[in-house]
C-alpha positions in Angstrom: 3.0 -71.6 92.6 6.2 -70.9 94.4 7.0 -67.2 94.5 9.8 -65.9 92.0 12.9 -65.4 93.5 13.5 -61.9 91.8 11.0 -59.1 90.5 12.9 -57.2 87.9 11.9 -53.1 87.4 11.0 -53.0 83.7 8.3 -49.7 83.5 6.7 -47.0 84.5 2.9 -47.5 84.8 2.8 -44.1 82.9 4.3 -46.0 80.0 1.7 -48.0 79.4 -1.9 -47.0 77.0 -4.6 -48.7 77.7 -5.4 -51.9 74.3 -1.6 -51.2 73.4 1.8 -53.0 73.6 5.5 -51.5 74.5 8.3 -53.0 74.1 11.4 -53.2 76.9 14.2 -54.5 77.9 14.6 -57.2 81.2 17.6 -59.0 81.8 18.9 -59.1 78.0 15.3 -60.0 76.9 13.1 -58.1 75.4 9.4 -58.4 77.2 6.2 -56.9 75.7 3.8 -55.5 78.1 0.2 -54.8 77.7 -1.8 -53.0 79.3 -6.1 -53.9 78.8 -9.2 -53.3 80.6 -6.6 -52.0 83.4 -4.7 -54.9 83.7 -1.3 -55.6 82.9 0.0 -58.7 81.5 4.0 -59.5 79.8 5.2 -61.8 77.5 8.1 -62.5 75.2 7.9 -60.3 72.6 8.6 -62.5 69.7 6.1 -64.6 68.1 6.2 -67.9 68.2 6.0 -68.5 64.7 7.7 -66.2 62.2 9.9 -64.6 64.9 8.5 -60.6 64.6 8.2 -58.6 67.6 4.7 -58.7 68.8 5.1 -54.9 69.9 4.6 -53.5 66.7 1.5 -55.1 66.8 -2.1 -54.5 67.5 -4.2 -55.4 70.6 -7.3 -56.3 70.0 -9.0 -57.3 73.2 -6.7 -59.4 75.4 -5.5 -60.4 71.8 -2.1 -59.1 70.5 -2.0 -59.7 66.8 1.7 -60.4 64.8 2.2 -57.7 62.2 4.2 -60.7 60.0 1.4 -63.1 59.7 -1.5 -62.0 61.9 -1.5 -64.6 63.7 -2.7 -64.1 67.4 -2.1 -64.9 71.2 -4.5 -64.6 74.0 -1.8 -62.3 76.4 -3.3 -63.5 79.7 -2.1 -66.7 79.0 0.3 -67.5 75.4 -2.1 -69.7 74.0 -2.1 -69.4 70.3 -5.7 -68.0 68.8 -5.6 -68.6 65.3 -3.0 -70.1 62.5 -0.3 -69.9 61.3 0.7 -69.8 65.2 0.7 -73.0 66.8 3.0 -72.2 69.6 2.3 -71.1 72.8 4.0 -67.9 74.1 5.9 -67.2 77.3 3.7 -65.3 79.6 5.5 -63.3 82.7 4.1 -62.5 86.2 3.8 -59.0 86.2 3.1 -57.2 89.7 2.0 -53.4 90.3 4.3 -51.2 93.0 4.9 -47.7 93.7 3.5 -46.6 89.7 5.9 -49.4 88.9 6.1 -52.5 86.8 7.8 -55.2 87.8 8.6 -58.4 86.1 9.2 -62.3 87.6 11.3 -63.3 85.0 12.3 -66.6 86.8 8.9 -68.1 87.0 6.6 -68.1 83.6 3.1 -68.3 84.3 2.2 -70.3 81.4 2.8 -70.7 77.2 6.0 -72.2 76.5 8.7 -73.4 78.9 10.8 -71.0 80.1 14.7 -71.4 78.4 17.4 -73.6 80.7 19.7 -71.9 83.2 23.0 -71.8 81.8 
């Protein structure tokens, strides 16, 4: 995987509860970070499906479940757990520095394509 040309600032590690979500801003996106068994992972924070934001939400596992329809997403990846979600989510490389997080918002590691430069 090529590395990302830009690791955007989005948290403090402090932030972050371990089996919750959070909501924040990145580059006029909204990203929702987890943080779970001590790892951190980031996707978009809409779901796929009825277009709620996953951070009001519960974590269940590496789950995070949409309070609209409760469907769910496996956050390591996007992949879409159980109906009515079909479609993958976007799923951000997140890296650890200096009681930081940091965001690659140019290179999704997996779910659905990241959008086209304009």
């Amino acid at each position: 995987m090529n590395e990302p040309t830009e690791w955007i600032d989005v948290a403090a590690e402090a932030e972050l509860i371990d089996a919750d979500v959070v909501a924040v801003p990145a580059m006029g996106r909204e990203i929702a970070l987890y943080l779970v068994e001590g790892e951190v992972y980031a996707t978009d924070n809409r779901c796929t499906h009825g277009d709620a934001r996953l951070s009001e939400g519960f974590v269940i596992d590496h789950c995070i479940e949409c309070p609209l329809h409760q469907g769910q997403f496996d956050v390591r990846t996007g992949e879409p757990l159980c109906t009515p979600v079909t479609e993958p989510l976007r799923v951000w490389r997140v890296r650890r520095e200096g009681g930081r997080i940091l965001v690659a918002l140019d290179s999704p590691e997996g779910g659905a394509p990241s959008a086209p430069a304009a």
